[in-house]
C-alpha positions in Angstrom: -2.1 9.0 -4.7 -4.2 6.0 -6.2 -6.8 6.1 -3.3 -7.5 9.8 -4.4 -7.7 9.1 -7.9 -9.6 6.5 -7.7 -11.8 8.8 -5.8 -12.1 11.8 -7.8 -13.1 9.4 -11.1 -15.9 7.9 -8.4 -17.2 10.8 -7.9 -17.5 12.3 -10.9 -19.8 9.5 -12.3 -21.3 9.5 -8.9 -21.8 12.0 -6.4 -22.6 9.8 -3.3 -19.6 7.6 -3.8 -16.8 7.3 -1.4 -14.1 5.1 -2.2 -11.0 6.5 -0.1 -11.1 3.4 2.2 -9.2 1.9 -0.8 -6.5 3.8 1.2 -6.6 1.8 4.1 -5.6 -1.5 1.2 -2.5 1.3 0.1 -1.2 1.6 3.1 -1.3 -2.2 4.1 0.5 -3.0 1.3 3.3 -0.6 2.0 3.3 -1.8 5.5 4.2 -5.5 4.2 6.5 -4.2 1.8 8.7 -2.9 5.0 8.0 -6.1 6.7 9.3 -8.2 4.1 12.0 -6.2 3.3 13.5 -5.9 6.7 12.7 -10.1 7.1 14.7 -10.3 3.5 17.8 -8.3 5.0 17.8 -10.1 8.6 17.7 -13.5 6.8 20.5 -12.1 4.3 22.4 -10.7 7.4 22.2 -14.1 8.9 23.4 -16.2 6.1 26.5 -13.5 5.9 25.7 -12.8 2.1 25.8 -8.4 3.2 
């Protein structure tokens, strides 16, 4: 949802801006946000704290 909003306000002070590759940073994010999650949890898991 950022990635388009960002893109919309882009555009409308410019025309030949494209700015949804700021997507591809989004979705990286989330993608380490799993990663160190499940890490987190094995780690817990291991220790026998869950």
């Amino acid at each position: 949802m950022a990635a388009r909003l960002v893109q919309n306000e882009g555009q409308r002070w410019n025309k030949q801006n494209f700015l949804m590759h700021a997507m591809g940073a989004n979705t990286g994010g989330q993608v380490g946000s799993v990663m160190a999650a499940a890490i987190t949890l094995s780690v817990l898991k291991g220790l026998g704290i869950i």
